[in-house]
NUMAR-48067 format. One line per 10 residues: their letters; for each residue z, y, x of C-alpha. Coordinates in steps of 0.25 Angstrom, whole numbers, always signed. Each point is the difference from the previous one (the first is absolute). Layout:
a = Z,Y,X | ...
END
This chain:
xxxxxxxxxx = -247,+729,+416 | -9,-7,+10 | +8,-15,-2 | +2,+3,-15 | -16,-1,+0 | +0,-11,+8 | +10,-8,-7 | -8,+2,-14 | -12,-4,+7 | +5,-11,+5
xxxxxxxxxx = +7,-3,-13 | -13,+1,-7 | -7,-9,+9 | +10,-11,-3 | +1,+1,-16 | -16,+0,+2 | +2,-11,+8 | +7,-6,-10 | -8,+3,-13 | -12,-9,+7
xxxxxxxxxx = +7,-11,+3 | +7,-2,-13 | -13,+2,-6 | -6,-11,+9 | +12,-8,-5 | -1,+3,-14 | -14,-4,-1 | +1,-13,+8 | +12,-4,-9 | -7,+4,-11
xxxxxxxxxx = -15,-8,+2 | +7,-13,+8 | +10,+0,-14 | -12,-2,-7 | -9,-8,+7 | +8,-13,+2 | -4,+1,-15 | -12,-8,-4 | -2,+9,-14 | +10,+10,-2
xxxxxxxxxx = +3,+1,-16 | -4,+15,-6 | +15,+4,-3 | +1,-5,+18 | -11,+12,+3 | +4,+9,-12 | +12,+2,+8 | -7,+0,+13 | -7,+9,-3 | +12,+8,-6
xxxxxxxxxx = +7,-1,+13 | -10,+4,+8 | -2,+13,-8 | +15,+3,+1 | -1,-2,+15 | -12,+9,+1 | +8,+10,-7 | +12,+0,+10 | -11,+0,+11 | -4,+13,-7
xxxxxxxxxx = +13,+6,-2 | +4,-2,+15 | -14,+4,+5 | +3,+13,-8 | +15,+1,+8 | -7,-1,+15 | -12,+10,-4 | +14,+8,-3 | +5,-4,+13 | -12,+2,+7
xxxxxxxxxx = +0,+14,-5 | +12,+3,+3 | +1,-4,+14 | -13,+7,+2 | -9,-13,+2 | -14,-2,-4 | -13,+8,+2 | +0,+15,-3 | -8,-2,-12 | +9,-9,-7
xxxxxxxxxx = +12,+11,+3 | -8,+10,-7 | -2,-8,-15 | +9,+4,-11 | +12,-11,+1 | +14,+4,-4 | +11,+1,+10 | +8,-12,+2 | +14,-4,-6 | +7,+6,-12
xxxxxxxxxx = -12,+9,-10 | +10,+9,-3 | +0,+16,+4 | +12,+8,-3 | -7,+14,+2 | -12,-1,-8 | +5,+8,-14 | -6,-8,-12 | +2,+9,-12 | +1,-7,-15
xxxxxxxxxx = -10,+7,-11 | +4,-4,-12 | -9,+2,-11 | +6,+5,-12 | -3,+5,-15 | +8,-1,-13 | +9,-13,+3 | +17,+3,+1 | +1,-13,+4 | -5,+4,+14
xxxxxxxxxx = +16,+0,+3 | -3,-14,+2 | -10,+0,+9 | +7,+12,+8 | +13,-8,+1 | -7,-12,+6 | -7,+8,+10 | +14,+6,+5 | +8,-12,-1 | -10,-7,+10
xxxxxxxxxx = -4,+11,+9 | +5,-1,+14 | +0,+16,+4 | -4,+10,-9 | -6,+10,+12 | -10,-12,+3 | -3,-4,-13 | +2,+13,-10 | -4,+1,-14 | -10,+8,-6
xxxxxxxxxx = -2,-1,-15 | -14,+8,-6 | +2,+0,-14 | -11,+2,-11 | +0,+4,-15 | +9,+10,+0 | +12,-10,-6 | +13,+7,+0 | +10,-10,-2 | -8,-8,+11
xxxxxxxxxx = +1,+14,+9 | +16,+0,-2 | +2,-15,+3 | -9,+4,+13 | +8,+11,+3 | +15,-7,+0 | -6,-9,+13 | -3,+15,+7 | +13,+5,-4 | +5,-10,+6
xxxxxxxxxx = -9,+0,+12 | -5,-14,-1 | -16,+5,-2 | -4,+8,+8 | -11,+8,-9 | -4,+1,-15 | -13,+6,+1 | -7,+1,-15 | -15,+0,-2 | -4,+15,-3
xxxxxxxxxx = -15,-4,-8 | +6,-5,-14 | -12,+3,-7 | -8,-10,-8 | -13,-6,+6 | -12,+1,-10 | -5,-14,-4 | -11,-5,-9 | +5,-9,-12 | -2,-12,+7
xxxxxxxxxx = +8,+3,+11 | +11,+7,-5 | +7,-13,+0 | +2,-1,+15 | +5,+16,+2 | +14,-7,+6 | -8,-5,+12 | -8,+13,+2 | +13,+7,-1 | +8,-11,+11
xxxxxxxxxx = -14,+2,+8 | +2,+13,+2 | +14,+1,+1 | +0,-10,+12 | -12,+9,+6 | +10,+13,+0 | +11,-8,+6 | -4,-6,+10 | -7,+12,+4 | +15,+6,+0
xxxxxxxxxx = +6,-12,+9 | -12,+0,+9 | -6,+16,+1 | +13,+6,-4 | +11,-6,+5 | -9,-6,+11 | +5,-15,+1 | -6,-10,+8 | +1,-11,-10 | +7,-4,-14
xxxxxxxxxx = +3,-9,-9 | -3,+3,-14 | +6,-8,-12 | +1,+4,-15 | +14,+5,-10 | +0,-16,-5 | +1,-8,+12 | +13,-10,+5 | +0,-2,+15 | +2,-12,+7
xxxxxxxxxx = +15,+1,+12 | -10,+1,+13 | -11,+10,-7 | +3,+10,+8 | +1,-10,+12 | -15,-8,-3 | -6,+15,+0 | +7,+4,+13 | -5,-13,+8 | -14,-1,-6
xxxxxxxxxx = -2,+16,+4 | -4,-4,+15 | -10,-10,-5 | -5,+11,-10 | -2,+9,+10 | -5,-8,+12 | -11,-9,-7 | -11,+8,-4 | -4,-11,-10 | +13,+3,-8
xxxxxxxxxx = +1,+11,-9 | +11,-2,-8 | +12,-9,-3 | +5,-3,-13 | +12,-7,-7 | -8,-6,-11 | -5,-14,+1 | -9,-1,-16 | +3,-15,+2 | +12,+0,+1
xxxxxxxxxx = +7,-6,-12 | +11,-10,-1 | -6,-14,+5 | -12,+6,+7 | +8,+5,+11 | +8,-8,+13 | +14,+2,+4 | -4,+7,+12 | +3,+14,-2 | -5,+3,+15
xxxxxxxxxx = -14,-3,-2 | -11,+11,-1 | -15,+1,+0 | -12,+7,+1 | -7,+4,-11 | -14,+5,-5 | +7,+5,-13 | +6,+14,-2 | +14,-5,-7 | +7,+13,-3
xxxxxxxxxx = +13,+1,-8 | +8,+5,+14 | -9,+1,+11 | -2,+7,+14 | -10,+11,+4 | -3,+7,+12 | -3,+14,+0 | -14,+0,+8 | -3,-10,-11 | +2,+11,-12
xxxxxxxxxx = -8,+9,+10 | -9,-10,-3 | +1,-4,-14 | +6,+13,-5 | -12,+8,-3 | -7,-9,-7 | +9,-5,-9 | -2,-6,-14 | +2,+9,-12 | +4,-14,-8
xxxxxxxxxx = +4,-14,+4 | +3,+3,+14 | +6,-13,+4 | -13,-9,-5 | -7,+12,+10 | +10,-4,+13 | -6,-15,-4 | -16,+4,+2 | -5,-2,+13 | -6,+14,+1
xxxxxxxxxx = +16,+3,+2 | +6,-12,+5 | -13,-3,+12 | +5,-11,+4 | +14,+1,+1 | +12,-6,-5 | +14,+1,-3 | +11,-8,+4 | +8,-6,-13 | +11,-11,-2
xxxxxxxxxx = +2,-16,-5 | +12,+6,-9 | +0,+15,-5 | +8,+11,+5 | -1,+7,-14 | -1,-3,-14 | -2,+9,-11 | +9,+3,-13 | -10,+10,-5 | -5,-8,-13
xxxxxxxxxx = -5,+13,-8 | -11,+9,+9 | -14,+4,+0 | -2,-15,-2 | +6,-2,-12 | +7,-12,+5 | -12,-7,+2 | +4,-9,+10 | +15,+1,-1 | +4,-12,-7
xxxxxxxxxx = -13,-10,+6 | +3,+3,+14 | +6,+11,+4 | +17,-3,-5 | -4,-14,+6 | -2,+6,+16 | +12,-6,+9 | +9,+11,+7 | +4,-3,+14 | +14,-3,+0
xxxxxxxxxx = +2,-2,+14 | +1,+8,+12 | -9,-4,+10 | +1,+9,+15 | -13,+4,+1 | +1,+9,+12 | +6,-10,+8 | -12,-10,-2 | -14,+3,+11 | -9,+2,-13
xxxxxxxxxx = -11,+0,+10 | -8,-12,-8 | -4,+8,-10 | -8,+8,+10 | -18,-3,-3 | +0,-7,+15 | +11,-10,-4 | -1,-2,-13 | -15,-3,-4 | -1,-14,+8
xxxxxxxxxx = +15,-4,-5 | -4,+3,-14 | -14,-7,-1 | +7,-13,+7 | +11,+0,-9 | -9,+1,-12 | -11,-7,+5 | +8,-12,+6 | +5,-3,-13 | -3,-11,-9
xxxxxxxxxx = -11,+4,-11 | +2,-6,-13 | -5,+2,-14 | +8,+10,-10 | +3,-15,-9 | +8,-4,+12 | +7,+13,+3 | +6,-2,-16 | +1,-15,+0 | +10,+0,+12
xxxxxxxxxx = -7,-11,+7 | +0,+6,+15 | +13,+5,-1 | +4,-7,+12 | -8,+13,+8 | +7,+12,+1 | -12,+7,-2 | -14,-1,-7 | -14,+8,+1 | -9,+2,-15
xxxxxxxxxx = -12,+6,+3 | -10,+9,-8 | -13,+4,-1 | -3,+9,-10 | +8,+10,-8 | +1,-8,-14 | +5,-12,+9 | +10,+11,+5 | +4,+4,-13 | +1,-13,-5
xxxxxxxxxx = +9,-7,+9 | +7,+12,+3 | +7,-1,-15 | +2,-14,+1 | +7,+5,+11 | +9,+9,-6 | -5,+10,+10 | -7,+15,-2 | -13,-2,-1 | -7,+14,-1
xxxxxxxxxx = -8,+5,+10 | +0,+16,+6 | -12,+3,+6 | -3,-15,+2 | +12,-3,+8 | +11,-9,-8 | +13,+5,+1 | +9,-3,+12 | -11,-5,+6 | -2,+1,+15
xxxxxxxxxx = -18,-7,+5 | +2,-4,-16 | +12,-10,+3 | +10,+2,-10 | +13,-7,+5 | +10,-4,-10 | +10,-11,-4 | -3,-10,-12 | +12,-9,-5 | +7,+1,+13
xxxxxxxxxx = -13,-3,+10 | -8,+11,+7 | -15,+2,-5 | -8,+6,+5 | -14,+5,-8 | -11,+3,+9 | -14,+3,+2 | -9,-10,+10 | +4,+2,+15 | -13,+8,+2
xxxxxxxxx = +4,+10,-10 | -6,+16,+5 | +5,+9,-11 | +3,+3,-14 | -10,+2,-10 | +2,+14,-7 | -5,-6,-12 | +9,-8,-2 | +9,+9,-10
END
């Protein structure tokens, strides 16, 4: 035990070694390149300056794997062992029990839903499927019941209050959200205070899931639980059409902005949240900052949902706008084999604001005209909310604000892709907060 120590310490001391001399390298490469140059053209320190990013970013990403070294081999001061960083190596853990709530009412298409769920699932001990079912519905209760029969959900609990709500004339129009608030108030005190999990991932009866759902969920759960920042992760990305996404199904974020449509939650955080909930529009409450203080969730570039349900509460509002345009993730990627210690607070905040702030800043005019595409990535900058709102539509982006954060946004950067090129639309560098009044 004693020389397996001291091989690691010695083994961190040499890739150590090595991250500063390469860095010493890279940068007199990099400068000396340069300055045998009299006038380097704009497109020559474009790319300079692109490089250099990219290179901070693997310094990042490698800084990242020796404070996951360090900790590992029980290096570093006493005060850095006791900070919240997630274990090393593959985020995955095979004994924590993440139950699925699915929330359910009149629809018999929730077979299609149910069947996706099964197909992907990897064990149904770990991942067991509870289905709360509102309305009173009954051909939605037998379809429901076939899956128990067959002992592939776990549970059908129904929600016992079927009462109407009394609403004056002018809000009688939104009685489906007061009744979906108050079903997902009973049943997640049933998953939580009932049957006492630890945490659970809730989705709704018209929701296809991505292959690796189940595995995105499983990894992320370690950084959900070990960053206090973070309280919940989601499979939703609102940006996240066809052609304003990468084809990189591995990369997540951080976000300000309270996604939804299948997300994580922690039962100390319903202990929290649970008393006080909203009697209507609960999801625009998760978005205030009364709720959310501070915290964010962790959400992906491509979604690991999409939804099918064009007729609901919302009238198909947004169904054929937006919502049928999101991109499904088709690919698996192994989550729990990949350290997702970066999206920890301590790693990701300096990474993030170099990325974004290292970038290029153009005007919205050359974002549409094309003429930088030779950079792989762009920064727009606003200032105000109607300038948010106005170049956001040029865009093609959301451009509504929940409690004066945009959506997806993470210190008001929303990142997205335009006509194949990264953007990234972003407040000054010496950005504070969101304004609430922005709404």
């Amino acid at each position: 035990m004693v020389m397996t120590n001291v091989r690691r310490k010695h083994v961190l001391c040499v890739v150590v070694a090595v991250f500063i001399s390469w860095n010493a390298i890279m940068y007199y490469v990099l400068m000396s390149r340069h300055a045998r140059k009299k006038i380097p053209s704009d497109v020559e320190l474009d790319n300079l300056d692109f490089g250099i990013q990219n290179q901070l970013r693997r310094n990042l990403e490698l800084l990242s794997k020796l404070r996951s070294l360090r900790n590992e081999t029980g290096l570093g001061m006493k005060s850095d062992r006791t900070q919240h960083v997630a274990p090393p190596g593959p985020s995955g853990d095979d004994n924590v029990v993440l139950p699925i709530l699915m929330i359910a009412c009149d629809r018999v298409t929730v077979s299609r839903s149910l069947d996706l769920l099964i197909k992907y699932r990897t064990s149904k001990e770990r991942f067991p499927i509870i289905v709360s079912q509102d309305c009173n519905h009954k051909l939605t209760s037998d379809v429901i019941q076939k899956y128990i029969a067959s002992d592939n959900v776990q549970k059908h609990i129904k929600h016992p209050n079927q009462t109407d709500i009394p609403l004056n004339k002018k809000d009688k129009k939104f009685l489906g959200y007061y009744k979906i608030a108050r079903h997902y108030k009973w049943a997640l005190d049933q998953i939580f205070l009932k049957f006492n999990y630890s945490t659970a991932i809730i989705v709704e009866d018209d929701l296809d899931i991505s292959p690796d759902f189940f595995e995105y969920f499983a990894a992320t759960h370690r950084i959900l639980t070990s960053d206090p920042s973070v309280w919940c992760v989601s499979a939703w990305n609102d940006n996240g059409k066809n052609g304003m996404v990468s084809d990189e199904p591995e990369l997540l974020y951080r976000s300000d902005f309270f996604p939804g449509l299948g997300w994580m939650l922690e039962r100390k955080t319903w202990l929290e949240i649970g008393p006080k909930w909203p009697i209507t529009f609960w999801d625009d409450w998760m978005r205030h900052q009364d709720q959310r203080k501070d915290r964010v969730c962790i959400r992906p570039e491509i979604c690991r949902t999409s939804t099918f349900g064009k007729k609901g509460v919302s009238k198909g509002l947004y169904f054929d706008k937006h919502l049928k345009h999101i991109k499904l993730n088709d690919q698996f990627v192994a989550f729990t084999k990949k350290n997702l210690s970066y999206l920890m607070k301590e790693n990701y905040d300096p990474w993030f604001k170099h990325m974004v702030y290292d970038t290029p800043e153009v005007t919205v005019a050359e974002v549409m005209s094309g003429s930088k595409k030779h950079l792989k990535a762009l920064r727009v900058t606003y200032t105000t909310k109607e300038q948010y709102k106005s170049t956001a539509k040029k865009l093609g982006i959301m451009d509504d604000f929940k409690a004066g954060v945009p959506r997806v946004a993470y210190r008001g950067v929303v990142s997205f892709v335009y006509k194949g090129q990264r953007i990234y639309f972003a407040p000054k560098s010496d950005w504070q907060k969101y304004d609430i009044k922005w709404t």
